[in-house]
N, C-alpha and C positions, 0 to 999 in steps of 0.2 A: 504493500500500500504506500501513496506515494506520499508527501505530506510536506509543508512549505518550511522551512529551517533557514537559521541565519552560519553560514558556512567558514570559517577560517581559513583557506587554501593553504597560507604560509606564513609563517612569523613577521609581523612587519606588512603583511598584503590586505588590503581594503578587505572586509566582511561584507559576502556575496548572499543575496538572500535568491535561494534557489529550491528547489524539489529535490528530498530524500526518498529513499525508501526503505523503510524499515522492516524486519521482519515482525512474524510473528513471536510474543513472549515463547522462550525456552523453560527448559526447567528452572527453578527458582525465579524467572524474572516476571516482569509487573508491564504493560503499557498503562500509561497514564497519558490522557489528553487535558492540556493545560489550559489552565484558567486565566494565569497570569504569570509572569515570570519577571524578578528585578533585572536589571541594569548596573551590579555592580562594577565597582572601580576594580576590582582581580580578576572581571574579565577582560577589561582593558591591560594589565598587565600580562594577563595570557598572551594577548594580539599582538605586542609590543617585545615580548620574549624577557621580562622582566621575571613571569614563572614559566616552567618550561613543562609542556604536554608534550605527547604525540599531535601532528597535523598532517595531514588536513584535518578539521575536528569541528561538528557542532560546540558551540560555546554555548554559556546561559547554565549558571547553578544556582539559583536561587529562583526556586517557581513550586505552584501548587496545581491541583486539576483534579480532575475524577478519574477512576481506574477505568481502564476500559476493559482491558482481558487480564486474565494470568495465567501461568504456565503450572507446570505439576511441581506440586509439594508448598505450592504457595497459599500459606491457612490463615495470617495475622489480617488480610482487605481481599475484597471481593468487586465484582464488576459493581458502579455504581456510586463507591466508595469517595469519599473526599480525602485527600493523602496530602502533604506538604512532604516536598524533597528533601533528601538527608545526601549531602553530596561527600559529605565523607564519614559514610558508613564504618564503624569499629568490627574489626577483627574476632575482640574477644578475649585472642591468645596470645598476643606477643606480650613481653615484655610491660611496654606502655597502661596498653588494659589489663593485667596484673595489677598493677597497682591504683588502679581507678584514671586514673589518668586518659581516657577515651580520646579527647583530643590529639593527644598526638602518636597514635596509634601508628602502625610502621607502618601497615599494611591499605590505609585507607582509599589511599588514592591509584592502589593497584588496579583498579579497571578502567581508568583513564586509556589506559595501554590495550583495552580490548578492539574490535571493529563493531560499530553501533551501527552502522547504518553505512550505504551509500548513494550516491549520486541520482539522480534518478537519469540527464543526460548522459552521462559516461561510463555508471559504473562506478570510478573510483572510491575507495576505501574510505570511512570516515569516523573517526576516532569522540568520542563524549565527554571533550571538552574537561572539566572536574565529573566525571563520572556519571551527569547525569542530564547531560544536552539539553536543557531547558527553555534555548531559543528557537523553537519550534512550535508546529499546532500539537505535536503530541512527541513522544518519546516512550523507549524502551528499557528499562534501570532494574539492574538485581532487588530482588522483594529487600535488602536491606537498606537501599536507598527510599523507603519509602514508607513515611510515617500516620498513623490517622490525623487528618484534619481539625485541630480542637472544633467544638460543639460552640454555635454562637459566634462563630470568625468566620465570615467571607471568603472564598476562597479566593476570589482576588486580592485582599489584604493580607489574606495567612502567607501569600507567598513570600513577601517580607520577612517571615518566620524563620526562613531557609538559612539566612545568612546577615544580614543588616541587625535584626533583632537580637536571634542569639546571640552576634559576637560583643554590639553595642551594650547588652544588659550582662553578658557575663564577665564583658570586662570589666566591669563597676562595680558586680554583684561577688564576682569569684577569682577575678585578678589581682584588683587594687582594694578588694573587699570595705568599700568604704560603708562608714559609720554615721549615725545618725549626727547629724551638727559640725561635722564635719566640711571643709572647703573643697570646691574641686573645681579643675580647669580642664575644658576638653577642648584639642585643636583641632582644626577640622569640621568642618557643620557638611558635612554630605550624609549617609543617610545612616553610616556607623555612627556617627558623631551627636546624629537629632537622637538614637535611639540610646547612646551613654550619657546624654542630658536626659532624656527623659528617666531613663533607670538611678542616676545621682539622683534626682527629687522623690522618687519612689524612695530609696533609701535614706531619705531626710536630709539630704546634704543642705548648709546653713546657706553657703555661698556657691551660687554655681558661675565660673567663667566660662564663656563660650570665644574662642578664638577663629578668626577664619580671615583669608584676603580678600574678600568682598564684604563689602559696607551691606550689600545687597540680601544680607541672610540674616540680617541681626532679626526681623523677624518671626523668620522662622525658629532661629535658635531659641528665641523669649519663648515663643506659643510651647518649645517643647520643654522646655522647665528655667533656662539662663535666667540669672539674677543680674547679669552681667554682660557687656558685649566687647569685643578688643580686637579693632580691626590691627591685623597680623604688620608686625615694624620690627625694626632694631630694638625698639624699645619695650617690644612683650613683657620681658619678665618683668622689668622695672614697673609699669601700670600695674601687671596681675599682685607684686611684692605691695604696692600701695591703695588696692583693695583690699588687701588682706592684713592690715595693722603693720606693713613692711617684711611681715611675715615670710609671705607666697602660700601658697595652699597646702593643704595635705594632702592631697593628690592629682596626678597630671594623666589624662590619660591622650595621648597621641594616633591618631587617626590618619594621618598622612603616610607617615611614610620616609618621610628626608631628615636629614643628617642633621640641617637646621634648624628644623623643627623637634627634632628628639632631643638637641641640646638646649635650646629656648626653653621645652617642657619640663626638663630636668630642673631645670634655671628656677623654674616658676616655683617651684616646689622649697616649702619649708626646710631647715637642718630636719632628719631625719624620716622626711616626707618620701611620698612613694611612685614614681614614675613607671606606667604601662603603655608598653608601645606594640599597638593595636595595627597599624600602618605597613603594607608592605612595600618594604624601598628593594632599589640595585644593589645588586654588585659592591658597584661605583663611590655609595653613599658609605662615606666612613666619619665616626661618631667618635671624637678624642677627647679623653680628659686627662689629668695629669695627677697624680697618684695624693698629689698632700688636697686636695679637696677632695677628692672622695672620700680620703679621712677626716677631713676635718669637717665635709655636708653631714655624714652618714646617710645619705639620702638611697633608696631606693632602683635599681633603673630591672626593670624584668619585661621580656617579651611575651606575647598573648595570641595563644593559635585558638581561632575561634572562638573567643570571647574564653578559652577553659571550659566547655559547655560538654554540658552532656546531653544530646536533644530529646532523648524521651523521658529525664527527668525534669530539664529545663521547657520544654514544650508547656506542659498541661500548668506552670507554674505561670508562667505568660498570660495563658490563653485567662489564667482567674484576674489577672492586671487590666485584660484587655476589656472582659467581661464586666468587671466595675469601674473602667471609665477611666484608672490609671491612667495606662498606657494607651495612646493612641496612636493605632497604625497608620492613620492617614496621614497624622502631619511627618511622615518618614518623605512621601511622593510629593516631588515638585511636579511632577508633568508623568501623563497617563500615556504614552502612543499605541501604534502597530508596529508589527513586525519588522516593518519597511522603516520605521524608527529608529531602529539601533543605532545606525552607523552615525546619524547628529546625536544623539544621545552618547556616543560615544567623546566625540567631538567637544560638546560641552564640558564633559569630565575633561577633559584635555585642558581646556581655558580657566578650570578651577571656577566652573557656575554652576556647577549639579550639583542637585541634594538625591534624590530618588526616581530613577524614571522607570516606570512600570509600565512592561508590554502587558496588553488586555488582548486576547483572544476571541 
C-alpha cells in the first residue's frame, strides 16, 4: 500500500515529500495511521548529519494515530486503538535497563538500521528515520514503539507526548529535579523549552527565567509558566544573576544545544546550582572551563537523554497534568501545517523562530 511520506534521500539533501510503500505488519509489528506528528529540532539534526541514521530514511519521531493492523503475537493494542509513538523503545536487558535507567538503553535505536519501507517510484530502500517514520499518512513500528493513547488527550495533541513533553517535563521533573520555591532558567523557548517552563510551574518553581533570541516568544514563554523574559546577549547571566538577588538561579536547564549557550547557562546558575543540558549540539561545539571554578562554583553541569523518562511510567502521569488543566498541550504549537509543510517548518527552526509545528493528517 502506497502512502505519502516526507523522504531524506541524503545527509544534507532537501526532504522530498513523495509515495512509500509499506508492507504489511510482520510478526511483532503494529501499522499505525497518524493523526498528527511534531516537527522537532532532532529531526532537523538528523537532515543536517548532526545525528547520524541510516538514509535514505522516513524522518518524523514524534507523532500519534490509530492502529490500523497488527501482526502475530501483538496483545498490549488492537485495530482501532489510539497509540502515541515510543521512538526509543527499551530493551529490557542491557546493562542501562538493569539498573532502571531506560533512557539510555544501548539497544534503543537499533531499528533505525532496519528497511521500513520503500519508494513507491523506484523501489529504493528506506530506512525509519529514529525508528518510527512519523512523517507520513501512516507507518509500520515494532509493537514496542507503540504506546496506549492516554484517555481525555486528542490524539492530535498526544502526539507532542512522543518527545517535546517527555523530554521538557523530565528534564525538570527527573534531571534537574527541581523543588518547590525554587528558581529556574530555561534557554531556548521552542517546544522542549515551553514544555520545561510549563513543568518548572507545575513543580512550584518561585522564579521562572525564560531565555531565547527573539523578542518575539516572550509571549508565549509567559502563557507557558515565565515569570520572567531575557532576550538572549553577552549579558544573560548578569540580568538572570540580578533577578535572582545577584544570586543566579538554582537551576539552568538548556535546550539548545551550543557551546555558548551551555556556558551562559552554567553562568546563570547559583554556587552550587544545577545545570541540565537538554540541547543537542556538534561535534564542533566545545564547552571549557578551567579547573579553580569548578571548585570554587561547585555548580552542577549533567547531560539529559530524553528528559531521563520512562514513557509508560511518565505517560499516564502527564496525561492527569493535562486532564486538570496543568499542563497545556497547545501552547507547545506555534503553527499546525500539512505534510507539504515540513521543509519551511524546517527552515524556521533554522532562523531560530519555531516553537512547535504540528503536521495534522
Amino acid at each position: 500500500m502506497a502512502v505519502r511520506a516526507a523522504v531524506l534521500p541524503a545527509v544534507g539533501a532537501p526532504l522530498e515529500i513523495t509515495g512509500v510503500d509499506l508492507p504489511e505488519p510482520g510478526p511483532g509489528e503494529v501499522r499505525v495511521r497518524l493523526a498528527a506528528a511534531g516537527v522537532c529540532h532532532s529531526d532537523l539534526s538528523l537532515s543536517d548529519g548532526t545525528m547520524r541514521v541510516p538514509v535514505p530514511a522516513v524522518l518524523g519521531h514524534e507523532g500519534a494515530g490509530t492502529v490500523a493492523a497488527v501482526g502475530e503475537d501483538v496483545t498490549h493494542v488492537a485495530p482501532g486503538d489510539g497509540v502515541v509513538l515510543n521512538w526509543a523503545p527499551s530493551c529490557g536487558a542491557c546493562p542501562a535497563c538493569g539498573r532502571g535507567e531506560v533512557w539510555l538503553c544501548a539497544h534503543a535505536l537499533d531499528g533505525a538500521a532496519r528497511v521500513h519501507a520503500r519508494r513507491a517510484d523506484d523501489g529504493t530502500e528506506l530506512h525509519p528515520g529514529l525508528n518510527v517514520a512519523a512523517f507520513a499518512e501512516e507507518t509500520v513500528v515494532p509493537g514496542a514503539c507503540v504506546l496506549p493513547a492516554p484517555d481525555g488527550v486528542p490524539l492530535a495533541d498526544a502526539a507532542l507526548l512522543g518527545c517535546a513533553v517527555l523530554t521538557g517535563y523530565g528534564a525538570v521533573h527527573h534531571s534537574a529535579r527541581v523543588r518547590e520555591g525554587e528558581t529556574v532558567a530555561v534557554f531556548g523557548v521552542g517546544g522542549v523549552g515551553l514544555a520545561a517552563l510549563q513543568s518548572a510551574r507545575i513543580a512550584g518553581a518561585a522564579t521562572i527565567v525564560a531565555v531565547d533570541v527573539s523578542p518575539e516568544k516572550e509571549e508565549l514563554a509567559r502563557a507557558a509558566g515565565a515569570t520572567e523574559y531575557v532576550v538572549a546577549s553577552d549579558t544573560t547571566a548578569r540580568q538572570i544573576r540580578a533577578l535572582t538577588g545577584k544570586q543566579g538561579v538554582d537551576v539552568a536547564v538548556e535546550c539548545v544545544g551550543r557551546a555558548s549557550t551551555i556556558r551562559t547557562a552554567w553562568e546563570s546558575t547559583r554556587r552550587g546550582g544545577r545545570t541540565t543540558v537538554v540541547g543537542i549540539g556538534g561535534k564542533e561545539e566545545k564547552v571549557s572551563f578551567n579547573a579553580l571554578e569548578i571548585f570554587h562554583w561547585g555548580r552542577t553541569l549533567a547531560g539529559c537523554v530524553y528528559g531521563n523518562s520512562d514513557p509508560g511510567r511518565d505517560l499516564p502521569v502527564l496525561a492527569g497534568h493535562i486532564r486538570s488543566g496543568a499542563f497545556d498541550l497547545g501552547a507547545l504549537v506555534t503553527e499546525r501545517i500539512t505534510l507539504d509543510g515540513i521543509p519551511a517548518a524546517f527552515d524556521t527552526m533554522i532562523a531560530g523562530k519555531g516553537g512547535r509545528a504540528l503536521v495534522v493528517f
